[in-house]
C-alpha positions in Angstrom: 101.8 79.1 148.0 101.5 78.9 151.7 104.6 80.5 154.3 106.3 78.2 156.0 106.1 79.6 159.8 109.6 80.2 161.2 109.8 78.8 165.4 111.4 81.0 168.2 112.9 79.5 171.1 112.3 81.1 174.2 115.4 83.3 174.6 116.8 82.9 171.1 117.5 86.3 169.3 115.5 87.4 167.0 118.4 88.1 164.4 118.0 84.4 162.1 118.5 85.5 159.1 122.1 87.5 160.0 123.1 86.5 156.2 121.2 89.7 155.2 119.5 88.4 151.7 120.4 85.0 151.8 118.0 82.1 153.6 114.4 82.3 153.1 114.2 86.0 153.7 116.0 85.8 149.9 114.2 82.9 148.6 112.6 82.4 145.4 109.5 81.7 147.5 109.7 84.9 149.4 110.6 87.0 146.4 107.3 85.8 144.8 105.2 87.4 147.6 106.9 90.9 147.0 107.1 91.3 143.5 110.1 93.8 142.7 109.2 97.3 143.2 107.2 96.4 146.5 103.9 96.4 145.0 102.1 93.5 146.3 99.1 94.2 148.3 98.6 90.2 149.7 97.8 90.7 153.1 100.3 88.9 155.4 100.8 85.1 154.4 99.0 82.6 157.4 101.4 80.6 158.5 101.0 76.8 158.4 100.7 75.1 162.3 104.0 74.6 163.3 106.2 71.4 162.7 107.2 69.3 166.2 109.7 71.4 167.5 111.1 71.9 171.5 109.2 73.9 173.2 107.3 76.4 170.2 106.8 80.1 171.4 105.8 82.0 168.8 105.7 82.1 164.6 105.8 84.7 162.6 104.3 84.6 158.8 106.1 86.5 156.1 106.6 90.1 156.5 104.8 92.3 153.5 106.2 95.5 152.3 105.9 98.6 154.2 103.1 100.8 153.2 104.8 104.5 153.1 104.0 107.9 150.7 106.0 107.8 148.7 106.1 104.0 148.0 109.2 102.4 148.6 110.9 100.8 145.7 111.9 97.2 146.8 110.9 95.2 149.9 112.8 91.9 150.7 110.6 90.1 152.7 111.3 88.2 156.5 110.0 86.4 159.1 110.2 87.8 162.6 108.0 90.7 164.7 109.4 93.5 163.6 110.7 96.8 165.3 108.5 99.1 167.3 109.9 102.2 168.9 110.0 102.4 173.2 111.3 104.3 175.9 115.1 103.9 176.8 115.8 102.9 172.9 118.5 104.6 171.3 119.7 106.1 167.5 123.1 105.7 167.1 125.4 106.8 164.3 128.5 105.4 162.8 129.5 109.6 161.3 129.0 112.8 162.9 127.4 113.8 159.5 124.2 112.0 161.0 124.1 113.8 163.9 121.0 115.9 162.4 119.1 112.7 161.3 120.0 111.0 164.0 118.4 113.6 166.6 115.5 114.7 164.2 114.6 111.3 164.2 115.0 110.0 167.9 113.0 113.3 169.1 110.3 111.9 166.5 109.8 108.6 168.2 110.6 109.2 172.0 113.8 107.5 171.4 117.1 108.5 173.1 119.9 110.3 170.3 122.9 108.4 172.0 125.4 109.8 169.2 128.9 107.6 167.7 128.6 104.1 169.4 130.2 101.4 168.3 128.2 98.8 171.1 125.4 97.5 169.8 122.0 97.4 172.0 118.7 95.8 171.9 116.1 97.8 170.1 118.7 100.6 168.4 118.3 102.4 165.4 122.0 102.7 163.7 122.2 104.9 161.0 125.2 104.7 158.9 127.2 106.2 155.9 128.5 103.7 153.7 131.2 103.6 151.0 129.2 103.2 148.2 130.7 105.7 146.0 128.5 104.8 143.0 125.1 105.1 144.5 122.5 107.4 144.3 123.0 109.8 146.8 119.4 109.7 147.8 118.8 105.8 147.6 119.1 103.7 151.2 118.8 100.1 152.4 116.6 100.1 155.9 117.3 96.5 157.4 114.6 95.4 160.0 116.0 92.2 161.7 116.8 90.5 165.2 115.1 93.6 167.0 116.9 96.2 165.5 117.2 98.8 162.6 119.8 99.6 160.6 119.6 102.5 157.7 122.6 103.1 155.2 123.2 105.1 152.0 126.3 106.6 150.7 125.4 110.2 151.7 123.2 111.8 154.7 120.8 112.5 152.2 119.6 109.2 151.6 119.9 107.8 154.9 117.6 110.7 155.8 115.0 109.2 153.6 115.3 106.0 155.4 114.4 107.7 158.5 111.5 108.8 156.9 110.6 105.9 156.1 110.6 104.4 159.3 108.4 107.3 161.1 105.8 106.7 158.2 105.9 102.7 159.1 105.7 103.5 163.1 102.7 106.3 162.2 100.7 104.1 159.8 100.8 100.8 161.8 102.7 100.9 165.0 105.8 98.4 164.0 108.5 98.5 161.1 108.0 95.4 159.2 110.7 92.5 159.2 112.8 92.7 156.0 115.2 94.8 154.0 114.2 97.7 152.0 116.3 99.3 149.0 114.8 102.4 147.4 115.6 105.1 145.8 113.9 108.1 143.6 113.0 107.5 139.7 113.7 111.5 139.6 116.0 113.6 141.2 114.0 117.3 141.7 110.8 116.3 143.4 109.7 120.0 144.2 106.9 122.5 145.4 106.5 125.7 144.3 104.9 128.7 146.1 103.7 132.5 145.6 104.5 134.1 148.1 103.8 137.5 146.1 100.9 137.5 145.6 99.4 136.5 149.1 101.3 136.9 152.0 102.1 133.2 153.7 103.5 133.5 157.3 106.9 132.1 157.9 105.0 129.2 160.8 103.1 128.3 157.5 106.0 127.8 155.4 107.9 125.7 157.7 104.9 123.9 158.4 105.0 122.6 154.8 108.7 122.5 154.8 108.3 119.2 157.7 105.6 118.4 155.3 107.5 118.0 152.7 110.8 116.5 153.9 108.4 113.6 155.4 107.3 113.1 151.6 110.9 113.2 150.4 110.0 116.5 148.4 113.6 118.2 148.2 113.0 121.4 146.6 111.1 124.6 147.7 110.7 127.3 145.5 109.6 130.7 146.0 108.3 133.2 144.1 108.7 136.2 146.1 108.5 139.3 143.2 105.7 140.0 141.1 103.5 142.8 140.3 101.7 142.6 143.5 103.6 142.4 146.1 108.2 142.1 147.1 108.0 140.2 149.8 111.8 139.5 151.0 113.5 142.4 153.2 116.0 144.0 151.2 119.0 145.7 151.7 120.2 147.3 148.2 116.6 148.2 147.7 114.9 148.5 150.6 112.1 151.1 148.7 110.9 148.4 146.6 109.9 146.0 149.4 105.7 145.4 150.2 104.7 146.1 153.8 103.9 142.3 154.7 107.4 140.6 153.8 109.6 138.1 155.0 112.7 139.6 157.2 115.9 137.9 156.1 116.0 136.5 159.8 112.8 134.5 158.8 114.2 133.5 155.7 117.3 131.8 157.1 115.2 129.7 159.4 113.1 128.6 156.7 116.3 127.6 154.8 118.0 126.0 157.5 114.7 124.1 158.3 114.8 123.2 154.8 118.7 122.0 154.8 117.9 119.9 158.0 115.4 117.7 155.6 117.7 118.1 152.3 115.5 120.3 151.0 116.7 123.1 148.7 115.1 126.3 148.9 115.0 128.0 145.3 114.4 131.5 144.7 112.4 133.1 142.4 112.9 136.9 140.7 110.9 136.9 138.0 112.0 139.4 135.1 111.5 141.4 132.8 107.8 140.8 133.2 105.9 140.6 136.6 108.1 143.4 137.6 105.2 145.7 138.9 106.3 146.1 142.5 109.8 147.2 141.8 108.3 149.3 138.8 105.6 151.1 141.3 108.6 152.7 142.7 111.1 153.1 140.2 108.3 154.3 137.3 111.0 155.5 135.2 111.6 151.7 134.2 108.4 150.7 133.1 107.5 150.2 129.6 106.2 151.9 127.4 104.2 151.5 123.3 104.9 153.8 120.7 101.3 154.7 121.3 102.1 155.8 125.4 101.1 152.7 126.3 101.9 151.0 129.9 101.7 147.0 130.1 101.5 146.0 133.4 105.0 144.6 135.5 106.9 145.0 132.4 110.5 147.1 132.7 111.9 148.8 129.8 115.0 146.1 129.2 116.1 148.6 126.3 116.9 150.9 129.5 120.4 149.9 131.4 118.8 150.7 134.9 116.6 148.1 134.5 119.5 145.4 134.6 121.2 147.0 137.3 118.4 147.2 140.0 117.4 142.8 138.6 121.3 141.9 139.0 121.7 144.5 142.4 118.7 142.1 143.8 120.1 138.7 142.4 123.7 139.7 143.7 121.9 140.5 147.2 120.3 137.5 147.9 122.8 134.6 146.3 124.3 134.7 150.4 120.3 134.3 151.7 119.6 131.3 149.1 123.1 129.1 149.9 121.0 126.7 147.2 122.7 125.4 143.9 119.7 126.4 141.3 117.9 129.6 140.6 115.6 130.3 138.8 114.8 133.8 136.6 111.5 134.0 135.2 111.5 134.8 131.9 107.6 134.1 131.5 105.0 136.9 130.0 107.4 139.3 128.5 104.4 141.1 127.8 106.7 143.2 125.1 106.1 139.7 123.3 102.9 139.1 123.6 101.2 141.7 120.9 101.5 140.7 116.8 103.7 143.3 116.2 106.7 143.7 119.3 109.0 145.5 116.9 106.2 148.1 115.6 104.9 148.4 119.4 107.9 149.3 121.2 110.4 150.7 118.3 113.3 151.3 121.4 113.4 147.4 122.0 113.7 147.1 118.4 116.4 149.4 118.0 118.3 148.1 121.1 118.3 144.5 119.5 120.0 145.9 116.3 122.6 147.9 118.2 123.4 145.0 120.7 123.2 142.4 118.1 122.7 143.4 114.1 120.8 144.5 111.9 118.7 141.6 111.3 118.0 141.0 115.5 114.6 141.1 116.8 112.7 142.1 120.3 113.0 138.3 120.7 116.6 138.2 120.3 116.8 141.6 122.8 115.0 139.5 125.6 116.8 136.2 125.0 120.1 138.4 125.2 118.5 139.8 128.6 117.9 136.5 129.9 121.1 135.1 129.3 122.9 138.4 130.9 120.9 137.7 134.0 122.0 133.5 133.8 125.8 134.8 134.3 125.3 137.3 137.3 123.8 134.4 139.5 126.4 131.5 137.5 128.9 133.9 138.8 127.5 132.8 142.4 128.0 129.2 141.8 124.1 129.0 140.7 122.8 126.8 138.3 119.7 129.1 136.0 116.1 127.9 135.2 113.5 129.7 133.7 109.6 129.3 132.1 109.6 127.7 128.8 107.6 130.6 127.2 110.4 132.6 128.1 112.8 130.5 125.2 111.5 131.5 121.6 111.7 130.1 118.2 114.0 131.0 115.4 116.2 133.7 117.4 119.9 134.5 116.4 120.6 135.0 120.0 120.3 131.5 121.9 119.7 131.0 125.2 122.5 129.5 127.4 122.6 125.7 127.2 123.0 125.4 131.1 119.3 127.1 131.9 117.2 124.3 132.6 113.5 124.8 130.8 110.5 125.3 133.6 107.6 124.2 131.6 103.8 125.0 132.5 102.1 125.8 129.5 101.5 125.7 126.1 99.1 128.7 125.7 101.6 131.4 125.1 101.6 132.9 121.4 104.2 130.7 119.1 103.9 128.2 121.8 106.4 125.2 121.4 106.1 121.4 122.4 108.4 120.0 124.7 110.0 117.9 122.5 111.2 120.8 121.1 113.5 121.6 123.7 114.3 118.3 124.6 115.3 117.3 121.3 118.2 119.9 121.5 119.5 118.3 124.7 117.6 120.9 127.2 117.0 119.7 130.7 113.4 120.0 131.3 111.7 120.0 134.5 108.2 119.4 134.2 105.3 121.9 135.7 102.4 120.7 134.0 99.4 123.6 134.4 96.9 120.9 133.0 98.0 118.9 136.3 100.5 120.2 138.7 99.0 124.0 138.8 96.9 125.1 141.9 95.6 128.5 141.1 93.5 130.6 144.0 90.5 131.4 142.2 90.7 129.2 139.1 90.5 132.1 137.0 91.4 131.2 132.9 89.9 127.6 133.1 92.8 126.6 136.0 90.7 123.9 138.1 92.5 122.9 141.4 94.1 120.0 140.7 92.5 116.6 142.3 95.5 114.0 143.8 93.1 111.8 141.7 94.0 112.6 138.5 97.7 113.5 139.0 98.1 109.9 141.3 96.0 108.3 138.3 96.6 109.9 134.7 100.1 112.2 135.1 103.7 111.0 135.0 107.1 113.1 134.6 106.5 112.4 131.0 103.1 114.2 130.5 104.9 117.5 130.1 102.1 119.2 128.3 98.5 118.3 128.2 97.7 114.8 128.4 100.1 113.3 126.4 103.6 112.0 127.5 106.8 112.6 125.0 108.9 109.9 123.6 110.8 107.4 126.3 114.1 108.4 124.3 113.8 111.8 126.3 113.0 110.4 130.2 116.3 111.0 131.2 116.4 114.8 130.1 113.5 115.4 132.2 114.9 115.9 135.9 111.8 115.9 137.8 108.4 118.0 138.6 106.9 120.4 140.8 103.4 121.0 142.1 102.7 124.7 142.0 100.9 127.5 144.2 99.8 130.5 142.5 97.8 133.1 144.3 96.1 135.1 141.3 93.5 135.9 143.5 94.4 135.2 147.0 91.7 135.8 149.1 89.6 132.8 147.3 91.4 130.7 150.0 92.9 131.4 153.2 96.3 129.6 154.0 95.2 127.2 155.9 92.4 126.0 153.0 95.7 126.0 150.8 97.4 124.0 153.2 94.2 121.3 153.4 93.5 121.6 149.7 97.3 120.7 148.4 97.0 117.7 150.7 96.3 114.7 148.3 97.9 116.3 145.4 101.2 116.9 146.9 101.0 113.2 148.0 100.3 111.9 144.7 102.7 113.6 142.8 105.7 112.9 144.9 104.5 109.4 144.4 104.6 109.7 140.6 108.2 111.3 140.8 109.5 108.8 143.5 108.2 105.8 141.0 106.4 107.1 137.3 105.0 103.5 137.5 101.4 102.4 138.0 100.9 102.7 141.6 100.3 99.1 143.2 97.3 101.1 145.7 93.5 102.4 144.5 93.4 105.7 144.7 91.0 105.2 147.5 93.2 103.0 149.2 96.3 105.5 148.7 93.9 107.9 150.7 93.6 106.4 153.2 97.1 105.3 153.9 97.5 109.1 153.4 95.2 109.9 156.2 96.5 106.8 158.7 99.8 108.3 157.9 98.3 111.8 158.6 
């Protein structure tokens, strides 16, 4: 069906369809050249030669949806040229909330940050907080029409989006296509994750990805700052414990206020009681240790009450550095757990499970008992716990606290369980995939670095483990994903190969967390939006 070309008078506004949805913009005709979801990729509709009409200046066809990473959800198509950023044009905002946005974005596009207004001027960018108490606090509505832009959502965070939005439109093509969007995430954590442990990352590269990912709409960060290589966050309460290439806490609180400008949280990761080994290389008297004298690497004695107080004197430390709502413990490759026989192997842990919890309790129960402990000191700091699914075992007396949300990457681990096994009890999940969403320096233990391809093309949030995706029944449990960094061996790439090799796949699987659906683009032709949008 052809579009029926709309005629501007010389010196008539630009704003004909001030009825926001209603007119043609709203049609049935119009909604049939952008399906729901904004996944049509019809090229822009010829318009027919205009009807007699006095004095004809200029016809516009129907506008097609925007072409942004992540996709947006829902364009509304118009007729009309558009908005293009120039000199002299302003962002206003109706709240002082939007202050951030509202300068973050005018800096972006040469545009002038003009603050509260009420006037309204040609070419503006308005941003605005609505009362729409029952929204999604990260879904917007970006209206392109009569010159100007208008971006609304019940909270900054979503409005931010919008703005993100519009850079990607101005990057890709130069003008913001007439219409009204309305989009929103399927998921709400959309995260990266990152070891800084094992291979030092310079704070400038870390906030580099930060801007990267707040233009993506990621909004989490995590960091995995303890392991047996390397502590790479200055510390006060233990300042003996810390590697020679760290973070200062100064560089910390830029990278988390960078992150708060772009509503991204920045989660921190101590990972205990295994990967332990730089805190145990200078407090040896925690580590470890078989019946036979044997000492398994970054694993603390958690039979041994000092090993508690130095984890909780180092999660108390740093709840003021990581203002964040979630944190996340560990828990993975308890290593006290990974032989046939734990109880035979380390006797103390098995006697320090009876004592703490009865006769019949196990190592498992000892370490589930551990993990919960360490859930309440960073609760008591108004945090929300995660941890690695292999750190949740089967058949314990002692059950892990119903508010830590499951981390799961693997299915390797001895007694491994499926995700449905968690989920089925009523567990959050958040979904780290190693088949898909692991990036391992070195690709030692059959990790391949992860092709965008094959996450853009064959994963959803669903696909939890392996290939295969668990029951619909269960989408709801599952909060989000995160695309992973691990530096086993981290001279295989330097930082700025990392940077250049998690290109594509971060693109792709924000794309799958903004909208599980099929994709309306080709891979190849998702590539090279991603590279017009740089």
């Amino acid at each position: 069906m052809g579009a029926v070309a709309v005629t501007v008078a010389a010196g008539v506004g630009l704003g004909l369809w001030a009825g926001g949805d209603s007119g043609p913009a709203g049609s049935a005709q119009s909604q049939a050249q952008s399906p729901a979801g904004g996944r049509s990729e019809d090229s822009p509709v010829p318009p027919k030669a205009p009807s007699a009409a006095p004095s004809p200046t200029r016809s516009y066809p129907l506008s097609t949806t925007p072409r942004t990473i992540p996709a947006v959800r829902a364009h509304t198509p118009a007729r009309g040229p558009g908005w293009r950023p120039a000199s002299g044009r302003r962002v206003v905002v109706n709240d002082a909330d939007l202050a951030d946005e509202g300068r973050l974005l005018a800096g972006e596009l040469g545009l002038t940050y003009a603050g509260q207004k009420d006037d309204v001027r040609a070419g503006d960018v308005r941003l605005t907080l609505n009362d729409d108490e029952g929204a999604d606090p990260e879904s917007y509505r970006m209206t392109v029409r009569g010159g100007r832009v208008a971006i609304s959502g019940s909270d900054d965070r979503g409005v931010f989006y919008g703005t993100r939005t519009l850079k990607q439109e101005v990057r890709g093509g130069g003008t913001a296509a007439e219409g009204v969007v309305r989009d929103e995430p399927a998921k709400p954590v959309r995260g990266f994750s990152l070891d800084i442990a094992r291979k030092n990352f310079t704070a400038r590269w870390i906030e580099d990805r930060v801007r990267e990912l707040g233009d993506l709409k990621f909004n989490e960060l995590q960091l995995h700052f303890s392991d047996d290589q390397a502590f790479r966050i200055e510390s006060d309460s233990h300042p003996e414990i810390v590697s020679k290439q760290h973070l200062t806490k100064a560089q910390v609180r830029r990278i988390v206020a960078l992150a708060a400008q772009r509503h991204i949280t920045v989660v921190p990761e101590i990972d205990s009681p295994g990967h332990l080994g730089a805190v145990i290389a200078a407090h040896p008297e925690l580590q470890l240790r078989s019946a036979a004298g044997s000492t398994p690497q970054g694993t603390v004695d958690i039979s041994n009450p000092a090993s508690a107080k130095i984890v909780d004197d180092l999660l108390n430390e740093y709840a003021g550095l990581f203002p964040g709502a979630w944190w996340h413990l560990g828990g993975d490759e308890y290593r006290a757990l990974m032989v046939s026989d734990p109880a035979g192997t380390y006797p103390q842990l098995a006697t320090a499970a009876r004592k703490a919890y009865g006769a019949g309790a196990t190592v498992e129960d000892l370490t589930t008992g551990w993990l919960n402990d360490r859930a309440a000191t960073v609760r008591k700091h108004g945090k929300t716990p995660r941890a690695w699914n292999d750190g949740f075992f089967r058949g314990t007396s002692v059950q892990p606290d119903k508010d830590i949300q499951v981390g799961y990457w693997t299915g390797k681990e001895i007694g491994a369980r499926q995700p449905v096994e968690y989920l089925s009890t009523g567990r959050k999940l958040i979904n780290y995939n190693d088949k898909f969403l692991y990036y391992v320096l070195g690709q030692p233990n059959q990790f391949y670095y992860p092709t965008g391809q094959r996450i853009y093309e064959q994963w959803t949030p669903r696909v939890v483990r392996g290939t295969t995706a668990v029951p619909a029944k269960y989408d709801g449990q599952i909060l989000g994903g995160y695309f992973a960094v691990w530096c086993d061996f981290p001279n295989a790439q330097t930082q700025d190969q990392v940077a250049a090799g998690i290109r594509m796949p971060l693109r792709a699987t924000v794309q799958k967390l903004w909208d599980p659906g099929k994709p309306a683009l080709t891979w190849t032709r998702f590539k090279a939006l991603a590279d017009r949008l740089g």
